[in-house]
N, C-alpha and C positions, 0 to 999 in steps of 0.2 A: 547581397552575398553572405553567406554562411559558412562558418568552418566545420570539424565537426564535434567540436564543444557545442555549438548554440544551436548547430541543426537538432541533437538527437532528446534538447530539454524539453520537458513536456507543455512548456507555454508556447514555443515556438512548434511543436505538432499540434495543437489547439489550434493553433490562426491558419493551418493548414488544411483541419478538417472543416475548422467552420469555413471556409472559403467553400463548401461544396452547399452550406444552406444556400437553402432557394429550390435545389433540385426534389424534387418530389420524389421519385423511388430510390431505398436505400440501394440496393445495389449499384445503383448512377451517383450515388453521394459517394461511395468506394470507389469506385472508377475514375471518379474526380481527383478525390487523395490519393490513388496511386499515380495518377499524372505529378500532382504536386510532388508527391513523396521523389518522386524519378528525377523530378525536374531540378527539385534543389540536391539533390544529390550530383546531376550531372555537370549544375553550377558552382560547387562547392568546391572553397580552396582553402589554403593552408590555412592554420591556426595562424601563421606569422604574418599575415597577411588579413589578418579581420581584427576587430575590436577588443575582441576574448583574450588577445595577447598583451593588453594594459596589465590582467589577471594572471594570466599561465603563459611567460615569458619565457622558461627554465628550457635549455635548449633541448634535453631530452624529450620532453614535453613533447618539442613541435617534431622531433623526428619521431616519435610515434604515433602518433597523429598522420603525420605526412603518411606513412606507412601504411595505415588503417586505411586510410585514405583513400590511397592505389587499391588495396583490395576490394574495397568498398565499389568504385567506379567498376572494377573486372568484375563483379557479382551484380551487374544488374539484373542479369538472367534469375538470381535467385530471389531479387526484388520481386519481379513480374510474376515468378512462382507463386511467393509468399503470397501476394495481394489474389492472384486469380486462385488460387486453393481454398480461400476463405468463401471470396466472392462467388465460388460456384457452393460453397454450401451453403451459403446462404440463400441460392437461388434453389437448392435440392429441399429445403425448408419451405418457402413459399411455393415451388412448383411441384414437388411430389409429397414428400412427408417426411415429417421431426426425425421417425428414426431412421430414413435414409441418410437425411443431414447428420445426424448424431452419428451413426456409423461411419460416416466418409469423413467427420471432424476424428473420431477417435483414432481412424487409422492414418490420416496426418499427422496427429498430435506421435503417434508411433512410429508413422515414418521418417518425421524430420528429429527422433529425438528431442522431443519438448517435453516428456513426461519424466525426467531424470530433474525436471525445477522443482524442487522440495525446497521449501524454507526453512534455515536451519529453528530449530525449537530456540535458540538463544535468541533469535530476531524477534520472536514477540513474545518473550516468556518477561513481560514487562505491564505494569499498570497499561490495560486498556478502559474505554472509555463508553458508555450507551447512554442514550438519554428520553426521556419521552416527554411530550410540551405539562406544563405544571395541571393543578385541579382535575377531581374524579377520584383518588385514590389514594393509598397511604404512602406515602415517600420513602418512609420507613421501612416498609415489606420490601427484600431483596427481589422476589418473584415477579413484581409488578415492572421489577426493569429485566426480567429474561423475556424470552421468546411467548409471542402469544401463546396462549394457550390451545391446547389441539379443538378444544369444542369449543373456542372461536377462531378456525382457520377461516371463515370466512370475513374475517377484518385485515387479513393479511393480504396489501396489494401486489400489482407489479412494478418489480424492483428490480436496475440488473443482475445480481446473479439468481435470483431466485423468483417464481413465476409466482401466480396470487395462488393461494389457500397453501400454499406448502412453509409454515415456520423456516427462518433462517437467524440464529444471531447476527447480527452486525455488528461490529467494534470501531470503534474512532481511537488512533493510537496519540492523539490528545485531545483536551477538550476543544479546542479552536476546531478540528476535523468532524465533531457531531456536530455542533452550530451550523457549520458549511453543509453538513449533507442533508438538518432536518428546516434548512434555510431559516432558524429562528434565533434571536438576542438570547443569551446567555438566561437572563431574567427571565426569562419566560418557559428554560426547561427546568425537570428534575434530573439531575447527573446522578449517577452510581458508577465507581470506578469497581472493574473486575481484573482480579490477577492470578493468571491460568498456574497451576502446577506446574511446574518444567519438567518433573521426574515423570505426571502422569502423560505427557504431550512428547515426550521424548522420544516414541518411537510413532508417533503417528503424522502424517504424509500432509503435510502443508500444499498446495500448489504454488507456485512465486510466478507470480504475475507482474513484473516489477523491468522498472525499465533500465536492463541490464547493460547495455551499451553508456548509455548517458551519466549513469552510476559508478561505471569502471574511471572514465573519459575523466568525468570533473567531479567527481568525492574521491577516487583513491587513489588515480595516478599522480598529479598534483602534490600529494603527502610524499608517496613513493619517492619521487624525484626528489625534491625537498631533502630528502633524507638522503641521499648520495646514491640513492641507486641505480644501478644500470641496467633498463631490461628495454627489450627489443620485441616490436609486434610479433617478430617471429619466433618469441621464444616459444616452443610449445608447453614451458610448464606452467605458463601462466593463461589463464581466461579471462578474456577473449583472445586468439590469437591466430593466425592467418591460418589456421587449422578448422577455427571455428567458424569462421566466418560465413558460411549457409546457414548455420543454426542459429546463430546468433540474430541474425535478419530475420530470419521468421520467429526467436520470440520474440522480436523488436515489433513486429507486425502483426501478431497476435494480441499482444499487450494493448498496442494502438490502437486498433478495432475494436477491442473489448469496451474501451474507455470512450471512445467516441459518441462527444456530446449530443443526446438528444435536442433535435429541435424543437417537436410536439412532443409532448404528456399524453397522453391518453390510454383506453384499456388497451388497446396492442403498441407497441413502441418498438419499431425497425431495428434501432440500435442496441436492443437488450437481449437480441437472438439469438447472438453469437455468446457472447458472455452465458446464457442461460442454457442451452445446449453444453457450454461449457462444465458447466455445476452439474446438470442432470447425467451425463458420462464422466465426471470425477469422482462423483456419488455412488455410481452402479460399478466404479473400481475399487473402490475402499480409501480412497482419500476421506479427511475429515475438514476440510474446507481450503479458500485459499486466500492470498494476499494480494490488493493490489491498490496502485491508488487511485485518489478520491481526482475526478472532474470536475470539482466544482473551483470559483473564483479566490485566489488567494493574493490579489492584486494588492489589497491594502495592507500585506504582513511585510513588510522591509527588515534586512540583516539580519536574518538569521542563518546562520553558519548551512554551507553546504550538505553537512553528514545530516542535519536536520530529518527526521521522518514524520514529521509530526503531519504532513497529508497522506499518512496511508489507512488505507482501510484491512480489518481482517474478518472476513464471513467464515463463518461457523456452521456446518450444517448439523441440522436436528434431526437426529433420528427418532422415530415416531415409541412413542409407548402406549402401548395399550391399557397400561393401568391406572395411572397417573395424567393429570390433566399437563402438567411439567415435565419435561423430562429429567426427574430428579438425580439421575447419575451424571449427565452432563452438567446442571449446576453444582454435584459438588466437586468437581472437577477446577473450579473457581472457590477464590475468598473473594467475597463482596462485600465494597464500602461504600454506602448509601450516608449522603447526607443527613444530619440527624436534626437541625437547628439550632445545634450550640455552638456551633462554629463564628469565629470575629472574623476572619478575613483579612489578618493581617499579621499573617506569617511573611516570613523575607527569602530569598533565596537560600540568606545565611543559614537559618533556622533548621531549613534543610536539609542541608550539607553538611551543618554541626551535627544532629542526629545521626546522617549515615554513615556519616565518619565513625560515628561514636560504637554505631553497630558493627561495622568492617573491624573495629580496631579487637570489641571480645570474641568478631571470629577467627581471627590470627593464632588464637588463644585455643580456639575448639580440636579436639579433635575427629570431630564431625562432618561428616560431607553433607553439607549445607546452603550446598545448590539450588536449594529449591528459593529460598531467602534470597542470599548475595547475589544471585543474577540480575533480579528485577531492582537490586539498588543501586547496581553499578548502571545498571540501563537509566535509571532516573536519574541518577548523575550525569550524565552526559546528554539524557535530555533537557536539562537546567542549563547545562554547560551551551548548548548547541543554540537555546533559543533565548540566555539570559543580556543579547545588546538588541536582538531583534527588537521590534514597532508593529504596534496596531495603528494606523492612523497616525503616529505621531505619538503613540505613549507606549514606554517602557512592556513586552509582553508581559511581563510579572508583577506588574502594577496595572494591569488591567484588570475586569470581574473575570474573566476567562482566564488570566495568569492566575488570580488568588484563587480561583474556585479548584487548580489544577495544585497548587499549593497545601491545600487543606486536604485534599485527597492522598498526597503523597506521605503527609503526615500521617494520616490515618494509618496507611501500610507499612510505614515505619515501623509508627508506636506497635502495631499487630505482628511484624517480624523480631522486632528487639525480644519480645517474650518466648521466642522460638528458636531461637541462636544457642546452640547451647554446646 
């Protein structure tokens, strides 16, 4: 049994879609999950009534929940929608052609209102993260950790959101989320942290792929209540609320498909169809990439605070140049810090936190809009905050080489903003 705290977390949608490996055609592995997806839904009872309530006891909690609840059981209809809308595009993809699919995706994504999910610029206007495995090249050179270059698009494979020869940044929004995605020990990559301008990304179109149900439910309601508040599923001035609840389901079910674990690897991949039709009509609308998180195993990371993001991903698409083997407007769109080898690796969380403080304290002082700085430190404060009692295995995250390598980097962007504060 499931409430629906623990149905909408994305480890418990995981055991859900891999229940469909073994089946052989993608579109019958979605057929699967939408049984499942139905099934615990139709089984699913009160928060006060499952485990999740050791955690979110707070009685508001469980009457909004409860509420959600009933709505959720009365919108099956828009469940069955969500799952066969996709699953026929993805059928319009293998049986007719890309831009029949990519038309009937676009005027979905139009019809349910899903194109209104822009991520706001503050959400990752914060040290991100790229890596590539060590040897062959200079560590030093910022370029060597952007996007392939265009005259070798063909070393560029298939990825979900982006298909082979066509360049895509990819961001890890800490270092523990590149290791997961390029499946390798820490030791064995070269990291480069990049930190996007906020003033220049401020008007341009994020996708949010992000799983917004499960994110409302157990990161913000929880605090809410806690805090004395009193709000009700029905309130309409809050989202998600019994107003929302079709849209909401279908980005719940968009997002899930997008993410759904590959069984096989190889040059065509089932599961990367939807997600890459996705990029390819958010690309032909002027979007500049989107956010979502990473599929891969984060079984061994224990207690790290719920507001945690540290498994998200952010792609970046690249627009081509003709002149230039880089796309050198979109790198300097970014300050980039590349390890250099002088680094000891044993900075403290303190270390940290004394610096930004130190930096916060002469902007109080500015009369500068200095936006572009203090955003990305108050984001690393809270990312220190969020993941400083968490565990790798059993050791302290910041005392791990992934914690200190994440450490040396943040300093880099300190010492690089404190000269900029002004």
């Amino acid at each position: 049994m499931t409430c629906p705290v623990c149905f909408f977390r994305e480890d418990h949608q995981k055991l859900l879609k891999k229940s469909s490996f073994g089946i052989e055609r993608f579109e019958n592995k979605l057929k699967k999950y939408k049984e499942k997806f139905i099934e615990g839904i139709r089984q699913m009872d009160s928060l006060s009534k499952c485990n999740c309530h050791n955690t979110y006891s707070h009685k508001e909690m469980i009457s909004w929940t409860n509420e959600f609840l009933s709505a959720l059981k009365d919108a099956e209809g828009d469940v069955n929608d969500a799952f066969d809308s996709i699953i026929l595009i993805y059928e319009d993809f293998i049986g007719k052609s890309q831009k029949i699919a990519i038309d009937r995706l676009w005027s979905y994504l139009e019809n349910q209102r899903l194109l209104n999910q822009t991520e706001s610029p503050i959400a990752y206007a914060n040290l991100l993260f790229r890596a590539r495995p060590k040897g062959g090249f200079d560590e030093r050179d910022i370029k060597q950790y952007f996007h392939i270059p265009f005259s070798k698009r063909h070393l560029v494979g298939n990825q979900r959101f982006s298909v082979s020869g066509q360049p895509m940044l990819y961001f890890g929004s800490s270092a523990l989320a590149i290791t997961k995605e390029l499946g390798r020990n820490v030791d064995e990559l070269a990291i480069a942290a990049f930190l996007p301008s906020y003033s220049i990304y401020y008007n341009s179109r994020i996708f949010s792929l992000t799983n917004h149900i499960g994110d409302c439910i157990e990161n913000s309601l929880p605090g809410i209540f806690s805090a004395g508040s009193r709000i009700s599923y029905y309130d309409e001035h809050l989202s998600p609320n019994c107003q929302t609840i079709s849209s909401d389901i279908h980005k719940a079910v968009l997002m899930h498909i997008c993410t759904f674990p590959a069984e096989f690897i190889g040059s065509f991949v089932s599961e990367y169809v939807i997600p890459q039709m996705l990029t390819t009509a958010l690309l032909e609308n002027g979007y500049a990439g989107l956010v979502f998180p990473s599929t891969k195993d984060y079984s061994d990371l224990d207690g790290h605070h719920r507001f945690s993001s540290h498994h998200m991903n952010i792609g970046i698409f690249v627009p081509y140049d003709k002149t230039n083997n880089t796309n050198e407007a979109l790198l300097n769109t970014f300050t980039v810090f590349p390890l250099n080898g002088s680094e000891n690796f044993n900075l403290t969380t303190k270390d940290i936190i004394k610096k930004a403080n130190e930096i916060i304290e002469v902007n109080k002082k500015s009369t500068h809009n200095n936006n572009d700085f203090i955003i990305p430190i108050c984001k690393l404060q809270l990312h220190i905050e969020y993941m400083n009692k968490s565990q790798i295995s059993g050791t302290k995250y910041f005392e791990t080489n992934i914690g200190k390598l994440e450490l040396e980097l943040f300093m880099k962007m300190l010492c690089h903003l404190e000269k900029l504060i002004h």
